[in-house]
Structure formats: structure tokens, C-alpha cells
Backbone of each chain as ProteinMPNN parsed JSONL, in Angstrom:
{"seq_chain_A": "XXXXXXXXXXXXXXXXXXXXXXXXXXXXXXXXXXXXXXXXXXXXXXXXXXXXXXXXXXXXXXXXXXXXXXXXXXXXXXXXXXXXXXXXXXXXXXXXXXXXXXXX", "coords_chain_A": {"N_chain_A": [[0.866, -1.198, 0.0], [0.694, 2.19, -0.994], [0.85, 5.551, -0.992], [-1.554, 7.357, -2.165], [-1.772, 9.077, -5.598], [-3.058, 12.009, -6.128], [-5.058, 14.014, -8.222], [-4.46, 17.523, -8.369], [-6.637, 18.806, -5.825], [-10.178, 20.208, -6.366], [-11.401, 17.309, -5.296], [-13.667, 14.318, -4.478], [-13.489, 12.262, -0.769], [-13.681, 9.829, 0.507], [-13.879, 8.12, 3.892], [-13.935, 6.185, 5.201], [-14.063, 3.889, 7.872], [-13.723, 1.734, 10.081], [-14.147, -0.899, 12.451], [-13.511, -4.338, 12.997], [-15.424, -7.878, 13.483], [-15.788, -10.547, 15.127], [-15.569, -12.525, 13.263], [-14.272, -12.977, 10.389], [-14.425, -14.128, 8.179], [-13.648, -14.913, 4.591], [-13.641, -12.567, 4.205], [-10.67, -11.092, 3.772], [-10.24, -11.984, 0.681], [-12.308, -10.64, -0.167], [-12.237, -8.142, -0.126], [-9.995, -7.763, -1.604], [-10.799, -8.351, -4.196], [-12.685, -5.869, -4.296], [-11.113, -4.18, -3.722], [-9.744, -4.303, -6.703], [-11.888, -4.007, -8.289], [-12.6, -1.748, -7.609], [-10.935, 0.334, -8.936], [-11.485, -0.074, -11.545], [-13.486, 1.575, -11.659], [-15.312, 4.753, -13.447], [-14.084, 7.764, -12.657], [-12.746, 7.275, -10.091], [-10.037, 7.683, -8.154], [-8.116, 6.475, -6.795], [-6.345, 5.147, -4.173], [-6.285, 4.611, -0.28], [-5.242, 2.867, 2.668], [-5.153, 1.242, 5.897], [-4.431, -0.755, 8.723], [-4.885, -1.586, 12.334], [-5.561, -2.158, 15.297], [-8.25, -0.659, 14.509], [-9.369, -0.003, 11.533], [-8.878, 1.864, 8.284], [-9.766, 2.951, 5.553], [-9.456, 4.687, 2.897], [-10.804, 6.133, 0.157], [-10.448, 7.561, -3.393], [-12.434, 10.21, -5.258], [-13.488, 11.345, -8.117], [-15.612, 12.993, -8.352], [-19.1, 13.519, -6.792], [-21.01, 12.126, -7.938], [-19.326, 9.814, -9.694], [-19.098, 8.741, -6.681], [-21.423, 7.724, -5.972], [-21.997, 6.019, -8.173], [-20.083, 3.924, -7.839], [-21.56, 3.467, -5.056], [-23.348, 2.008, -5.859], [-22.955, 0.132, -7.355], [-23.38, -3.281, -8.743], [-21.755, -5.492, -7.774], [-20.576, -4.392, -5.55], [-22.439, -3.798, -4.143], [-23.459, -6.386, -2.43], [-20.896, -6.933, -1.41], [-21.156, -4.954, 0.851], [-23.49, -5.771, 2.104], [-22.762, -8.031, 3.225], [-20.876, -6.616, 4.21], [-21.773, -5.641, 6.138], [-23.636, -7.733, 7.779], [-22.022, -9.177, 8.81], [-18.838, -9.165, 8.838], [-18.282, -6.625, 9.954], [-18.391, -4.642, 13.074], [-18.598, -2.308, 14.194], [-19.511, 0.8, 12.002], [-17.988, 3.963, 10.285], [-18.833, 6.181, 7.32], [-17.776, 8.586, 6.325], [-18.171, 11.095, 3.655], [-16.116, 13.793, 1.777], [-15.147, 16.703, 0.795], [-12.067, 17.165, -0.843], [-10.434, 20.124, 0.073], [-7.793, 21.277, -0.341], [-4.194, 20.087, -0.658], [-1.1, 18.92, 0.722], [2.627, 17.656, 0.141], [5.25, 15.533, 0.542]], "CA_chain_A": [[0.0, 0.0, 0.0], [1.425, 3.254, -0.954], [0.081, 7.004, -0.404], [-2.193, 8.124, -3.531], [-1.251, 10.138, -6.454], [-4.412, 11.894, -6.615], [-4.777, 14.86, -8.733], [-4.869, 18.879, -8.078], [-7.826, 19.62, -5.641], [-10.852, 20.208, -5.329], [-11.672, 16.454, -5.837], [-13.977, 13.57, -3.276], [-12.551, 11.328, -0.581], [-14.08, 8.616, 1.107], [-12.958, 7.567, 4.862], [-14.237, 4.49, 5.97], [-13.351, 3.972, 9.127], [-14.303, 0.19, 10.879], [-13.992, -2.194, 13.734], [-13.81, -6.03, 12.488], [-16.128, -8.561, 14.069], [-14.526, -11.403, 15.467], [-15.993, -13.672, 12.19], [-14.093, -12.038, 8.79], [-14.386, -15.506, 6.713], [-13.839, -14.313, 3.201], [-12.909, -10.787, 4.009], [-9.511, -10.484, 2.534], [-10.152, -12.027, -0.564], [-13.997, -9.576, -0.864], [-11.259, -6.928, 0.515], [-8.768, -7.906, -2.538], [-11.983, -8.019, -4.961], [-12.772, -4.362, -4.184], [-10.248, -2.328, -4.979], [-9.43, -4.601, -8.593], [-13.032, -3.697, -8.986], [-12.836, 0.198, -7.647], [-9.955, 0.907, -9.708], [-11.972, 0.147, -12.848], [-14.421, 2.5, -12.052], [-15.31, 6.142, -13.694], [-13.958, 8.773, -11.4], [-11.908, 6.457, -9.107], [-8.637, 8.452, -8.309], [-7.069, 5.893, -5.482], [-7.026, 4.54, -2.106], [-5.292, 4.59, 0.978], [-5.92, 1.575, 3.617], [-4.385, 0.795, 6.77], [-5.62, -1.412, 9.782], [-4.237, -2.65, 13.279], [-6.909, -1.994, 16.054], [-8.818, 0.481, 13.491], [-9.284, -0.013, 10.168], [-9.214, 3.277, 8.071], [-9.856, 2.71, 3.982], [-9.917, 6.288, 2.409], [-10.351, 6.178, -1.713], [-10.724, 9.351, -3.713], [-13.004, 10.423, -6.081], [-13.278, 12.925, -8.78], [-16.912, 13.633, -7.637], [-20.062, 12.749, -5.994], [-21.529, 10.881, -8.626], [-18.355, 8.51, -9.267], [-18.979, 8.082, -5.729], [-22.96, 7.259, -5.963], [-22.031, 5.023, -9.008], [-19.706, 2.844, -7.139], [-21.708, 2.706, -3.786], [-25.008, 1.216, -6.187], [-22.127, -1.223, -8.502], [-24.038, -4.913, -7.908], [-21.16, -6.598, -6.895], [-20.49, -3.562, -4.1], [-23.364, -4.028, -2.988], [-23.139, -7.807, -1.814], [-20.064, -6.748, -0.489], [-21.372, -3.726, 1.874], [-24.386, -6.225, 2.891], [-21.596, -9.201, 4.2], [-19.56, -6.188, 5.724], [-22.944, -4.918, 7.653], [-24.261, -8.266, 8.614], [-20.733, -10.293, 9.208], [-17.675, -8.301, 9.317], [-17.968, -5.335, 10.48], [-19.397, -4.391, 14.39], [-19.145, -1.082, 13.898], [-17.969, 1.722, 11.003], [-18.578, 5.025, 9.921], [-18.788, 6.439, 6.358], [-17.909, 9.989, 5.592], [-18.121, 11.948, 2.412], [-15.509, 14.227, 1.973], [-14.731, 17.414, -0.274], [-10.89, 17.542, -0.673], [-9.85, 21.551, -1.258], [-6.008, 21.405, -0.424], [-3.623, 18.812, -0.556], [0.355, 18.707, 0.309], [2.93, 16.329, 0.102], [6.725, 15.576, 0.299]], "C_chain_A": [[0.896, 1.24, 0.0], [0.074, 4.811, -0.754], [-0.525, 7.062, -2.306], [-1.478, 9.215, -4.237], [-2.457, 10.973, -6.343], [-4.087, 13.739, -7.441], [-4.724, 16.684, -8.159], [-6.472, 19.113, -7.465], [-8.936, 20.496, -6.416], [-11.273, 18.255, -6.14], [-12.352, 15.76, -4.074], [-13.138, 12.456, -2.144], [-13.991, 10.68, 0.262], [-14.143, 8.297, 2.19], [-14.167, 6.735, 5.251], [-13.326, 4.01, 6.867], [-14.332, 2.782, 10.048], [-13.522, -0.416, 11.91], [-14.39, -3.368, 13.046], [-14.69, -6.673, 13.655], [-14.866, -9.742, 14.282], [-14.891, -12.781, 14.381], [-15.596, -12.508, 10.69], [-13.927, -13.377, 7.69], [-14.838, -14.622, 5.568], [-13.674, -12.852, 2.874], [-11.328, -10.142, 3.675], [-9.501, -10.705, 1.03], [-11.829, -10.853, -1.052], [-13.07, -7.936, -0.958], [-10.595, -6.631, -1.146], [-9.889, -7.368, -3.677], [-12.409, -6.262, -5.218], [-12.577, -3.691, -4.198], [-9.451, -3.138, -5.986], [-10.606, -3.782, -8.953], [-13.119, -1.912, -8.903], [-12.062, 0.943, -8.708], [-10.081, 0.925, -11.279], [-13.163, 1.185, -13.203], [-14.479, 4.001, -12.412], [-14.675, 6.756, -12.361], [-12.835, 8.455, -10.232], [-10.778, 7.488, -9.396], [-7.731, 7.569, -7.307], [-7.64, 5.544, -4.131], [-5.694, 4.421, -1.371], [-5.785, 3.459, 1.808], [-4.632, 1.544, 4.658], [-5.199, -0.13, 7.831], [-4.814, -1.897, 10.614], [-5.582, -2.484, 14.252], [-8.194, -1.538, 15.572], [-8.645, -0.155, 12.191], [-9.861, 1.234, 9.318], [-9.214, 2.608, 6.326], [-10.251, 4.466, 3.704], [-10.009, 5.979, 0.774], [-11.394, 7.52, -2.038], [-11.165, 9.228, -4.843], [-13.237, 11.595, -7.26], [-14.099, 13.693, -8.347], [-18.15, 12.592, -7.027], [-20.962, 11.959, -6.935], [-20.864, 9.787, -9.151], [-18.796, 7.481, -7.92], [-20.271, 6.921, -5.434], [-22.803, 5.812, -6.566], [-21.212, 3.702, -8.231], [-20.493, 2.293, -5.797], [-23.253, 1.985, -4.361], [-24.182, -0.095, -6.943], [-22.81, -2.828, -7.725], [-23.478, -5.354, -7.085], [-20.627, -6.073, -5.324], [-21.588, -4.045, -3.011], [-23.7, -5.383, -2.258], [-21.732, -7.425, -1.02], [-19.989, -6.021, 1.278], [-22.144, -4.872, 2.594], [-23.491, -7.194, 3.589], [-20.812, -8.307, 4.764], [-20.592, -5.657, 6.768], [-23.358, -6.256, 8.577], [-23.171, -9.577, 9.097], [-19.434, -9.805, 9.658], [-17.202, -7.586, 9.77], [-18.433, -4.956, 12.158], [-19.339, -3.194, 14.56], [-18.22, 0.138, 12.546], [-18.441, 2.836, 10.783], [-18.103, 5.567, 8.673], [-19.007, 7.675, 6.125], [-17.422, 10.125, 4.634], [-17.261, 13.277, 2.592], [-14.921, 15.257, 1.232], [-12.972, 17.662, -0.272], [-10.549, 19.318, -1.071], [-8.813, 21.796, -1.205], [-5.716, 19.929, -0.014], [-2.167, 19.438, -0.77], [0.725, 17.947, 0.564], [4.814, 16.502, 0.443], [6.984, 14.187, -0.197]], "O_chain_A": [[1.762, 1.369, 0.865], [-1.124, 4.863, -0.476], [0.112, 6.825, -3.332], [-0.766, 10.067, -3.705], [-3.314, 10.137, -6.633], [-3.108, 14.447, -7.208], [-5.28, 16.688, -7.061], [-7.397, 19.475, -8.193], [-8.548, 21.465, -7.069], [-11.378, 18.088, -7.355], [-12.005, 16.166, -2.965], [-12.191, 11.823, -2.611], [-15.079, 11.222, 0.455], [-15.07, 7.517, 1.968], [-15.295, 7.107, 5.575], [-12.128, 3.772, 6.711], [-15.431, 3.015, 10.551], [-12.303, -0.324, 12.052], [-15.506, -3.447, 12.532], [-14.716, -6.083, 14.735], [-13.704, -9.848, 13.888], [-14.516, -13.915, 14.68], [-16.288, -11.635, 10.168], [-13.351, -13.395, 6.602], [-15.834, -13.907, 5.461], [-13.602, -12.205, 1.829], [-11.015, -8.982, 3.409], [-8.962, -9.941, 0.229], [-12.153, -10.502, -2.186], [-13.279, -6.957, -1.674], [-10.687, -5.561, -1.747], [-9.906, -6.188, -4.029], [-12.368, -5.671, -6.298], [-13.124, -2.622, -4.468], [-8.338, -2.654, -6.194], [-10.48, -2.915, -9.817], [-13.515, -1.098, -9.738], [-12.458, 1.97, -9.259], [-9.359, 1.504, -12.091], [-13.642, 1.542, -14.279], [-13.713, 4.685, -11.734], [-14.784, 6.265, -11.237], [-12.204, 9.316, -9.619], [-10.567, 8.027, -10.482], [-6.61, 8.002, -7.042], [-8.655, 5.595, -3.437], [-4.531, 4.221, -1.722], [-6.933, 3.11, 1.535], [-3.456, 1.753, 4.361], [-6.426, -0.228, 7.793], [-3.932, -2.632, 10.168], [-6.665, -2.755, 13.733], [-9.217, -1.946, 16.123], [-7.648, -0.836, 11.95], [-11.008, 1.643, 9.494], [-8.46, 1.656, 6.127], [-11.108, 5.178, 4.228], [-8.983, 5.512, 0.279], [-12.339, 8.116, -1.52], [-10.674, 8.408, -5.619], [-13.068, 12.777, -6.962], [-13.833, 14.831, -7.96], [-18.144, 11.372, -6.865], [-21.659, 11.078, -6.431], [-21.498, 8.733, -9.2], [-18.87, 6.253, -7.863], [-20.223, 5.796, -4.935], [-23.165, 4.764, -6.032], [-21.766, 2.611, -8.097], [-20.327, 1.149, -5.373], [-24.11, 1.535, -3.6], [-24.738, -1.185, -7.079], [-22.709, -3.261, -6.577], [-23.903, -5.676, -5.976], [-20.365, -6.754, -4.332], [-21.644, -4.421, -1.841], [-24.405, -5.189, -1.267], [-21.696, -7.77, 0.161], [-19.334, -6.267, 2.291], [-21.678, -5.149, 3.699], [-23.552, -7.059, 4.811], [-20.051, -8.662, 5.664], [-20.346, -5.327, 7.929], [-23.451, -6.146, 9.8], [-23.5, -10.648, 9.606], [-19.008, -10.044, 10.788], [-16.015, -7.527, 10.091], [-19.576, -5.402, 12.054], [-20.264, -2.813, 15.277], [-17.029, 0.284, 12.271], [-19.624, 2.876, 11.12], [-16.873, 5.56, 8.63], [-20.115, 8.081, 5.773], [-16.367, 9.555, 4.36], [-17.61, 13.964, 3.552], [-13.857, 14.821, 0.793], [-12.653, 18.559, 0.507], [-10.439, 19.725, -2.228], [-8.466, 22.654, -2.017], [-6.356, 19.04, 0.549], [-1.822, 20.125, -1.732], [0.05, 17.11, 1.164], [5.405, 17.578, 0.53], [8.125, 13.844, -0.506]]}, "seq_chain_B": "XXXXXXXXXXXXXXXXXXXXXXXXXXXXXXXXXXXXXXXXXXXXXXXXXXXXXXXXXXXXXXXXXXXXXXXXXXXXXXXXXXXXXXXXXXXXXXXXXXXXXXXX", "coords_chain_B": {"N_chain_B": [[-7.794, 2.118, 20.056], [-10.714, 3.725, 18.331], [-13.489, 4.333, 17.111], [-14.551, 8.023, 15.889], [-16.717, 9.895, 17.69], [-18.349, 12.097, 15.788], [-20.012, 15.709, 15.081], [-23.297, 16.149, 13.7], [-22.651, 16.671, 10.054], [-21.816, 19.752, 8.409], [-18.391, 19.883, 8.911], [-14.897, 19.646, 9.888], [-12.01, 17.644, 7.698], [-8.808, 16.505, 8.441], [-6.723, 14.286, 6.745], [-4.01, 12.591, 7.258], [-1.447, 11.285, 5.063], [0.824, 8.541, 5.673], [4.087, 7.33, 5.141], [6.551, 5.47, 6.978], [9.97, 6.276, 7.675], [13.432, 4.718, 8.286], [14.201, 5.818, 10.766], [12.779, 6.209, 13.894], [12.895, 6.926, 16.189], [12.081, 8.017, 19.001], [9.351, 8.764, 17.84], [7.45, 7.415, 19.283], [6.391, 8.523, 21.247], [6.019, 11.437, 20.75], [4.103, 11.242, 19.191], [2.229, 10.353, 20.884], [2.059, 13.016, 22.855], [1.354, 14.41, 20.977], [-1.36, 13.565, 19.922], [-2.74, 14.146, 23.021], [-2.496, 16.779, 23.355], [-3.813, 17.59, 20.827], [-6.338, 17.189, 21.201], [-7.046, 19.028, 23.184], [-7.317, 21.487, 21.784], [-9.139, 24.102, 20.436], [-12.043, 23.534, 18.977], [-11.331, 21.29, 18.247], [-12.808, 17.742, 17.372], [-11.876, 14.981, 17.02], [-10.267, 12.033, 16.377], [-9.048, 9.677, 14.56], [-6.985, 6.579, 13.892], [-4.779, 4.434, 12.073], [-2.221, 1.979, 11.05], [-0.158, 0.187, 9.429], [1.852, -1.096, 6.778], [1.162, 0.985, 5.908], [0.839, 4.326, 7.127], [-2.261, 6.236, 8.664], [-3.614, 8.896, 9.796], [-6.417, 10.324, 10.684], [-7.895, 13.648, 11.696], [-10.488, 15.187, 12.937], [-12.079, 18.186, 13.098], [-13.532, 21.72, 13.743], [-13.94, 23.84, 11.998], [-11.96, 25.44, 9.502], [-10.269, 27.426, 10.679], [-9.556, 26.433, 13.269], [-8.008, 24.143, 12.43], [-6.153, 25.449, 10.981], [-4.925, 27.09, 13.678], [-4.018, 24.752, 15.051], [-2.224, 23.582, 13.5], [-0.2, 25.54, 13.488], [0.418, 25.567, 16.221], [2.932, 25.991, 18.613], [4.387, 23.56, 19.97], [3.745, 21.771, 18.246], [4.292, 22.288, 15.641], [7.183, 22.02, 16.428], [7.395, 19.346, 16.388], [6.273, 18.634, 13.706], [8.296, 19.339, 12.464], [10.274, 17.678, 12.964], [8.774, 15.357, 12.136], [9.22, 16.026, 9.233], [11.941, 16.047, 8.884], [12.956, 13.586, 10.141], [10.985, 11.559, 10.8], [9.122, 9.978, 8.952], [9.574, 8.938, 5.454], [8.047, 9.636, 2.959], [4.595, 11.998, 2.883], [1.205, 12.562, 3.263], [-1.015, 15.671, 3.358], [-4.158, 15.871, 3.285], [-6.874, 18.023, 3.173], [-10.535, 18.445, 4.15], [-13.512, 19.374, 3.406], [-16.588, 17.786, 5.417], [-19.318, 16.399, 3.879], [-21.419, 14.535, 4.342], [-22.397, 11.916, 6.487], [-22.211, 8.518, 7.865], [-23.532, 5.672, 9.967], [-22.819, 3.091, 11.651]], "CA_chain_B": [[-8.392, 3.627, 18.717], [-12.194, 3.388, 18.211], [-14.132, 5.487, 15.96], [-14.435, 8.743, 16.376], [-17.922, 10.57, 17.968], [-18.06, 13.449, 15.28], [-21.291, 16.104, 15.229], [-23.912, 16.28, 12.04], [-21.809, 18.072, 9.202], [-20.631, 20.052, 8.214], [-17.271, 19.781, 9.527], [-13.61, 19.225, 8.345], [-11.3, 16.162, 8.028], [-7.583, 16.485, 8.154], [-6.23, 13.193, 6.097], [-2.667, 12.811, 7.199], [-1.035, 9.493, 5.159], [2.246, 8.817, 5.84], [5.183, 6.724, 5.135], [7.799, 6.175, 8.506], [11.098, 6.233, 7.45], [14.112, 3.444, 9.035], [14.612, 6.215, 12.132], [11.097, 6.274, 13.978], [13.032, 7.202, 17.141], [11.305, 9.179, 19.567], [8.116, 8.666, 17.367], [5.82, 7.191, 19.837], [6.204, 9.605, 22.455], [5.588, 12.278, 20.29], [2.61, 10.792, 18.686], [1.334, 10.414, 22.427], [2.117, 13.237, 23.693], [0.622, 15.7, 20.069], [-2.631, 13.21, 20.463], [-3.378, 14.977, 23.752], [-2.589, 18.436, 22.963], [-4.855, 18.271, 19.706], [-7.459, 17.034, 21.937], [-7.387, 20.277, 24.292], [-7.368, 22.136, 21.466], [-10.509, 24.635, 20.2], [-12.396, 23.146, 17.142], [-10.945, 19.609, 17.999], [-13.312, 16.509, 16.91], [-11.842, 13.909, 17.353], [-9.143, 11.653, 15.658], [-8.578, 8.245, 13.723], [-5.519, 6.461, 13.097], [-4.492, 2.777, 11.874], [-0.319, 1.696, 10.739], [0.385, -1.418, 9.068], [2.938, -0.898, 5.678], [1.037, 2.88, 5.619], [-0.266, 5.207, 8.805], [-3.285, 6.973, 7.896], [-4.21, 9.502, 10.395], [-7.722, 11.655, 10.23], [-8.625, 14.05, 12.675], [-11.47, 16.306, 13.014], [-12.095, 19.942, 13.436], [-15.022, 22.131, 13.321], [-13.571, 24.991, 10.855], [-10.406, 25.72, 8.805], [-9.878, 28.528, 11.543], [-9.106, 25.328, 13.907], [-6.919, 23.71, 11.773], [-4.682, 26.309, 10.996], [-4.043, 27.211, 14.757], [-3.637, 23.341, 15.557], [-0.744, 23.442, 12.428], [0.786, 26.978, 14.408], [0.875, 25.637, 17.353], [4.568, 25.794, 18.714], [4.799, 22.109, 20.29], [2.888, 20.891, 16.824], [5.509, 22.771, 14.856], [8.799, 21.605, 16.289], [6.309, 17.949, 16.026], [5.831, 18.39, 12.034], [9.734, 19.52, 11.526], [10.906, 16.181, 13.579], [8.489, 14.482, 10.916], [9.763, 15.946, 8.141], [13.237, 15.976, 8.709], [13.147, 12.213, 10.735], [10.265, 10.024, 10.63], [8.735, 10.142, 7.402], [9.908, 9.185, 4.362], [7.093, 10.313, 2.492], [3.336, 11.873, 3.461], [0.516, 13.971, 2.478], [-2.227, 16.214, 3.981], [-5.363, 16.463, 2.531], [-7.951, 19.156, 4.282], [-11.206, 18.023, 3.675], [-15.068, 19.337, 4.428], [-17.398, 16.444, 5.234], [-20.711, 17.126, 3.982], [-22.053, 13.724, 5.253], [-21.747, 10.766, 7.485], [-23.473, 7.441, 8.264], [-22.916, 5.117, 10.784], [-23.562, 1.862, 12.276]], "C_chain_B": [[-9.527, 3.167, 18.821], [-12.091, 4.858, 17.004], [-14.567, 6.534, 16.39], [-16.252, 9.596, 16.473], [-17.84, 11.877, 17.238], [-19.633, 13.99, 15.467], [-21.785, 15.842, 13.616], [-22.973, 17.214, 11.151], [-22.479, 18.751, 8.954], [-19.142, 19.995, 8.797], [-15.828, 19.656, 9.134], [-12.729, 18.399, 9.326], [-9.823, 16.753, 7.701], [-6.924, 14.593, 7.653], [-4.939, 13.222, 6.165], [-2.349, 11.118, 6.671], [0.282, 9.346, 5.055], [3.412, 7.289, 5.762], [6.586, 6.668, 5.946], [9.421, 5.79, 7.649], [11.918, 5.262, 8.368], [14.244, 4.267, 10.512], [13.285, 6.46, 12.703], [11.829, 6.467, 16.029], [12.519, 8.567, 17.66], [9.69, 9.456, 19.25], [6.811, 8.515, 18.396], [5.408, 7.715, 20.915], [5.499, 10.88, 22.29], [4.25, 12.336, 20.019], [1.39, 10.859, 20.328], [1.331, 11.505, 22.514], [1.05, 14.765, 22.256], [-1.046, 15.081, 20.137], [-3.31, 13.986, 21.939], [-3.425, 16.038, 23.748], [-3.475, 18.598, 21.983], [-6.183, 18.222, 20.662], [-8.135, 18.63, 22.904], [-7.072, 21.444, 23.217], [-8.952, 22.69, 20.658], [-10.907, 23.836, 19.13], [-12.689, 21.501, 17.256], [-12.166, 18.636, 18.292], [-13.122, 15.683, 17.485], [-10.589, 13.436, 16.249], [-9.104, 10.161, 15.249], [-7.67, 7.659, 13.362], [-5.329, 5.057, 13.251], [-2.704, 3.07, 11.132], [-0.612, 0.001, 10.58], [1.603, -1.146, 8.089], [2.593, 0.93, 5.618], [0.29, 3.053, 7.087], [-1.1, 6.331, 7.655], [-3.884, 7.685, 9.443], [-5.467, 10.433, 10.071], [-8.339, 12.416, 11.706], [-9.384, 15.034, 12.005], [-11.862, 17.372, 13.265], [-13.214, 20.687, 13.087], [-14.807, 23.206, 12.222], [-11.692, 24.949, 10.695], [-9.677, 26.278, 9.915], [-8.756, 27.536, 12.791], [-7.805, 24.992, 13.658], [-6.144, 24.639, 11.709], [-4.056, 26.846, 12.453], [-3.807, 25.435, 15.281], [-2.427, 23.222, 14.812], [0.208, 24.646, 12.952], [0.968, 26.664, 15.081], [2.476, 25.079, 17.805], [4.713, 24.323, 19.256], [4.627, 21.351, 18.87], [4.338, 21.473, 15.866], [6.762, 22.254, 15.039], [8.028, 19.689, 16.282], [6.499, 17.792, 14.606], [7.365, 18.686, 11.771], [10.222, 18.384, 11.705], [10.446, 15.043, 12.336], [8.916, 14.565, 9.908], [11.12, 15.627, 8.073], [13.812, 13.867, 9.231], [12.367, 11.223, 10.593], [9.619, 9.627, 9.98], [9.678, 10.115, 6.135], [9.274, 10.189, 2.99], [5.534, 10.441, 3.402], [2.581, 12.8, 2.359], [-0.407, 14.262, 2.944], [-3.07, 16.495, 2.927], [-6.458, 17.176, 3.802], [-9.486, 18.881, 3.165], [-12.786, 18.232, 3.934], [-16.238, 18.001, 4.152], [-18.711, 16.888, 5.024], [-21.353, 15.789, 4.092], [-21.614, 12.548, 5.907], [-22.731, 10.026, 7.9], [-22.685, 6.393, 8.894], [-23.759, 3.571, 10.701], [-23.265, 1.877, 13.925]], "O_chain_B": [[-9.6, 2.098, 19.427], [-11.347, 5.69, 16.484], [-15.149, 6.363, 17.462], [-16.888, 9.824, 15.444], [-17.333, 12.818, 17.849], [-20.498, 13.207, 15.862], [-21.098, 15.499, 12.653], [-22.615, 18.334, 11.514], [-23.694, 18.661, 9.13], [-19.497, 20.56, 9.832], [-15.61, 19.556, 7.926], [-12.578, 18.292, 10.543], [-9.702, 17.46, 6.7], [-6.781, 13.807, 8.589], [-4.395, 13.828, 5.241], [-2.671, 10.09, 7.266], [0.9, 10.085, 4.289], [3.242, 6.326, 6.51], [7.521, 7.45, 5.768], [9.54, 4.72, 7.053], [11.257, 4.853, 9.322], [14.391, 3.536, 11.492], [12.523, 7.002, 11.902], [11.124, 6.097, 16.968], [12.488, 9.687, 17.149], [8.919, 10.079, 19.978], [5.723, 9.09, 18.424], [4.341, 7.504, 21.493], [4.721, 11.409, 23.084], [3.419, 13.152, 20.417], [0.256, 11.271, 20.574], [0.17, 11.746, 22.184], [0.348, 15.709, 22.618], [-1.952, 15.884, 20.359], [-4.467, 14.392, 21.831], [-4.468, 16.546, 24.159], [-4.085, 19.667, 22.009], [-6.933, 19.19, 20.789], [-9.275, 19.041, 23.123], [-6.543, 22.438, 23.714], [-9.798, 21.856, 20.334], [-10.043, 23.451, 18.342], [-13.555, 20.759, 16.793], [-12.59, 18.672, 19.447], [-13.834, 15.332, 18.425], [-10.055, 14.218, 15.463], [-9.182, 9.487, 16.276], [-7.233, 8.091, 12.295], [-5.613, 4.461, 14.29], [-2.206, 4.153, 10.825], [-1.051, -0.919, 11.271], [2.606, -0.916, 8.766], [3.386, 1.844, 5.389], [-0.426, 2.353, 7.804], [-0.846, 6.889, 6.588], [-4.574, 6.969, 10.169], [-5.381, 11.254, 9.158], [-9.044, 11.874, 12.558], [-9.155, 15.593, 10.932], [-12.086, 17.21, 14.464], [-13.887, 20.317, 12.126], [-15.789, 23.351, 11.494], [-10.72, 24.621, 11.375], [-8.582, 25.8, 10.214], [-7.596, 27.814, 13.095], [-6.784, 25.303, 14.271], [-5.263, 24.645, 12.569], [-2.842, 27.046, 12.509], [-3.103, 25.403, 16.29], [-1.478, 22.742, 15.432], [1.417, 24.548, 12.742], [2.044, 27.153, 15.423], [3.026, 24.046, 17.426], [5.588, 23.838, 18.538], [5.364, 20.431, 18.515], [5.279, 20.729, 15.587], [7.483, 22.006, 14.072], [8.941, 18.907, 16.015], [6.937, 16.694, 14.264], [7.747, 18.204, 10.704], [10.694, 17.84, 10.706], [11.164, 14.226, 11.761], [9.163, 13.526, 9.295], [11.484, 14.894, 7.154], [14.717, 13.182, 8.753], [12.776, 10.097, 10.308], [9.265, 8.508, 10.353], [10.41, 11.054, 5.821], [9.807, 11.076, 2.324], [5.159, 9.618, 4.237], [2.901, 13.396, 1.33], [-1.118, 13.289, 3.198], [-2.836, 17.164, 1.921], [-6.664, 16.831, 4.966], [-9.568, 19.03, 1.946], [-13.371, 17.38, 4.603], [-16.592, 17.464, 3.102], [-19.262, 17.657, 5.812], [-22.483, 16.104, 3.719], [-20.428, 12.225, 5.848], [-23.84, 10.432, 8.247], [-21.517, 6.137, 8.599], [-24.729, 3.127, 10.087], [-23.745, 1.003, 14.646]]}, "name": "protein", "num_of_chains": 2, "seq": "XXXXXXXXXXXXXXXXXXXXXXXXXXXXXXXXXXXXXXXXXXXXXXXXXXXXXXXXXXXXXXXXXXXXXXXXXXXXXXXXXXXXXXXXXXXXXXXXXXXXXXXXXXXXXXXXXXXXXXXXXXXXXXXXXXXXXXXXXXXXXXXXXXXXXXXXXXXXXXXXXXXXXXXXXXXXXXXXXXXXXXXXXXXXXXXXXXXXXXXXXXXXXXXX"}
């Protein structure tokens, strides 16, 4: 996992921010699945992920309808429903306008 | 870490993602000791942070106004030179307003 390229502001971000359940059968490979599949979609600009106690997933968008389009994509959505009613015990999903960004 | 109790947005996300460099001395003291100072500072939210191959920090703030005295502040300052010059290879801030949020 490296840091995003993402382009010149003002563009969307994502943060998904979870607690695992103590049952993740099949959640690294739905995990792996999900960003081959994000990274084909319109708008997609990247992702960030980390996880030890926390699990933080950030991916960036050009805009809010990229974002719409991926959170209705079929196979997302089998994914979201096995991370609400198996994997997850708790998470929170903010929407996010990026308007600056630096870097070194 | 847990997830962080933010209010209804509007609000803004600081996205810090970062890459530690081979010297990470002194790191986790620091990290302790700028986690409680943001906390007692005006504005301050709340905060998020996971480390595995990448650290992805996100804290919270109620206005820009926030943020920029949380990035002035003199302990935070000789804090962000230590990072740049020592425990970071690479990072990048993104400043970010949340215009929504959904939970479980």
C-alpha cells in the first residue's frame, strides 16, 4: 500500500473507518476483490488503507456521482451487505470534499 | 483507537497518510504526547488512526480557523519539523469538508 497520487484539488474522498467482528471468513479475498473492482471505475482516483486496532480505507473520487455510481455497482453491494451483517461491528462512512492537498 | 464521535456536518477532516522512514526514534512519544494536545485544542473533533505498511491519520475539526491554529501551534511545529526531517519518508495532507456521514 502506498500514499495516492491523486490529482490537483478540489476532488472527493471517502474515509471508511471500521472495527472487524470477530468472524471475517472471506474478508480479505472480498477486501482484494474491491479495490481490482474500484480501480476500474469512472472517477476512481485511489485509495489509501491501513488497519491494526482500526481499520481506516480512504479512496478518492473525482466527484459525488463517481462516488454514488460505485456505492449502487451490484457486486459492491453484496459486499457492503456481508460487511454490515458479518464483518464489520461497527464503522462510519464519511463523504468528503478535498480543497487542499500537500505532500513531500 | 475506536471510531471517532463526530457532530452532524458540516465539519472538516484532516487526512494525514504517511510513510515512517528506518529512524522512527522518539516517534511514539511524540505521537502520544501531540494526540493529547490536539485534543485540548478549540475546534478539535476527534481523531482516527491505523499503521500497518502505511499510517493513515484523520482528525477532526469544526472549521479551517481550527486547523490552521492546531498546524501553528509551537509544540505541533517543532512535532511536524521532527516528521519531516526524521520520521517520514514520504506523506501527504489532505484538508477536507465532510458534507455527510453514516454510521452503524
Amino acid at each position: 500500500m502506498s500514499i495516492a497520487k491523486t490529482p490537483k484539488p478540489p476532488y472527493y474522498a471517502v474515509i471508511f473507518t471500521n472495527l472487524q467482528s470477530d468472524d471475517i471468513t472471506g474478508y480479505s479475498e472480498m477486501a482484494k476483490r474491491m479495490a481490482e473492482l474500484a480501480q476500474q471505475q469512472p472517477g476512481y482516483l485511489g485509495v489509501e488503507s491501513a488497519r491494526d486496532s482500526l481499520g481506516i480505507t480512504v479512496s478518492y473520487w473525482r466527484d459525488l456521482e463517481s462516488i454514488r455510481q460505485w456505492k449502487n455497482h451490484a457486486e459492491h453491494l453484496q459486499a457492503q451487505a456481508l460487511g454490515k451483517t458479518r464483518w464489520y461491528s461497527n464503522y462510519t462512512t464519511r463523504i468528503a470534499l478535498v480543497e487542499k492537498e500537500y505532500s513531500r
